[in-house]
C-alpha positions as a LaTeX table, in Angstrom:
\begin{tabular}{lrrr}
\hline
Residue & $x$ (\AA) & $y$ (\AA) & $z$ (\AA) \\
\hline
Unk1 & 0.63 & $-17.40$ & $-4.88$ \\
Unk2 & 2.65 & $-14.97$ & $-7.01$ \\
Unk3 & 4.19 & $-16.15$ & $-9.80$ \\
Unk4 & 7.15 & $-14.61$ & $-12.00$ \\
Unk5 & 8.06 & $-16.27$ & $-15.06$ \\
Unk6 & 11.90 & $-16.13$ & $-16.01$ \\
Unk7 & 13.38 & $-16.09$ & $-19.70$ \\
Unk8 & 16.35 & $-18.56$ & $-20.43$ \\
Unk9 & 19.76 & $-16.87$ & $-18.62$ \\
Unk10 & 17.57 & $-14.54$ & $-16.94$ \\
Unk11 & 19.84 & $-12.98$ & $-14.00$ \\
Unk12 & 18.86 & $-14.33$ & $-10.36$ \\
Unk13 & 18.60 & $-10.79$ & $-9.25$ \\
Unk14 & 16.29 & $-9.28$ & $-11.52$ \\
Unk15 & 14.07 & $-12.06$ & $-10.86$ \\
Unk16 & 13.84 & $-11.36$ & $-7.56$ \\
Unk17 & 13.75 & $-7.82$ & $-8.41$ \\
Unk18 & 10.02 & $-8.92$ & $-10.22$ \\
Unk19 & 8.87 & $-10.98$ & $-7.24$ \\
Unk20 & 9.28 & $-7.77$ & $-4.92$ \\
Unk21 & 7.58 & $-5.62$ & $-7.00$ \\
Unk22 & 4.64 & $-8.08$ & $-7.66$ \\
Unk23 & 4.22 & $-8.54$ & $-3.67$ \\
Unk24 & 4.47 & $-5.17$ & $-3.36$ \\
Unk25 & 1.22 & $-4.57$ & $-5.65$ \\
Unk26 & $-0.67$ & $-7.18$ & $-3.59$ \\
Unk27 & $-0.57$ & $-5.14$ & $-0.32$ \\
Unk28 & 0.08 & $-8.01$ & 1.83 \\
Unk29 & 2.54 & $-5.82$ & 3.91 \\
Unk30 & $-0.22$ & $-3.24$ & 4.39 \\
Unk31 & $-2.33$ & $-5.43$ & 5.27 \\
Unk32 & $-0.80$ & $-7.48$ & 7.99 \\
Unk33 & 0.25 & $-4.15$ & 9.67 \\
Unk34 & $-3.13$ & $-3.21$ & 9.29 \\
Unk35 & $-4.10$ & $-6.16$ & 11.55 \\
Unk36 & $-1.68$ & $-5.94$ & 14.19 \\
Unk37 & $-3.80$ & $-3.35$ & 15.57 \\
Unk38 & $-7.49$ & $-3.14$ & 16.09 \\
Unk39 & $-8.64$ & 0.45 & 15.46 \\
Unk40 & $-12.15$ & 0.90 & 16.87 \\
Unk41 & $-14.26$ & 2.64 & 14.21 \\
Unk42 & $-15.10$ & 5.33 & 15.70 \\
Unk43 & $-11.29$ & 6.40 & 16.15 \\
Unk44 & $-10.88$ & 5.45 & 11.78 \\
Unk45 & $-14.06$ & 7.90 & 11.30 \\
Unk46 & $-12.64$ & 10.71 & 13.29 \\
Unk47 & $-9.14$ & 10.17 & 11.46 \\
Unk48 & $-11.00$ & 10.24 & 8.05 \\
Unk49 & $-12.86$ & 13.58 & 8.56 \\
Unk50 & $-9.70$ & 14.97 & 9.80 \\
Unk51 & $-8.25$ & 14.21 & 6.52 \\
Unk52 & $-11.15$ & 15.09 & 4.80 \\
Unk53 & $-11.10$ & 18.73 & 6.02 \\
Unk54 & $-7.11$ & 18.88 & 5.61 \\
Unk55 & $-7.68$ & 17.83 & 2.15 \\
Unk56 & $-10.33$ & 20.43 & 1.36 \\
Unk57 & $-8.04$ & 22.95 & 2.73 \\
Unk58 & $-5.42$ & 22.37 & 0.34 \\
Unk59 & $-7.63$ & 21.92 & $-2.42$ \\
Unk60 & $-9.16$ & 25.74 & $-1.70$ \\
Unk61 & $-5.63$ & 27.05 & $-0.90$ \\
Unk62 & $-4.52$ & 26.20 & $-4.69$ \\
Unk63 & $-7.57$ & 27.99 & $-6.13$ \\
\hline
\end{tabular}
């Protein structure tokens, strides 16, 4: 449960302002879209070495 405390007279919009970015942090958003989908893992390895080898490139493109 996220929790935001609130000074006296604090505006209602900045408050909420907190609560967003809190949430945010958590990664519950990330997560649930995460689990709409089941990715076999075969299919998440494959799309990790491909972004492995794209990051290398760019790494050895700056040098």
């Amino acid at each position: 449960m996220i929790i935001v405390p609130l000074k006296e007279g604090e505006n209602i919009e900045r408050a909420l302002k907190k609560f967003k970015r809190k949430f945010e942090k958590t990664g519950v958003t990330k997560e649930l879209r995460k689990r709409q989908a089941f990715v076999k893992p075969s299919v998440e390895k494959r799309k990790q070495k491909i972004h492995a080898v794209y990051v290398q490139k760019l790494r050895l493109s700056e040098e």
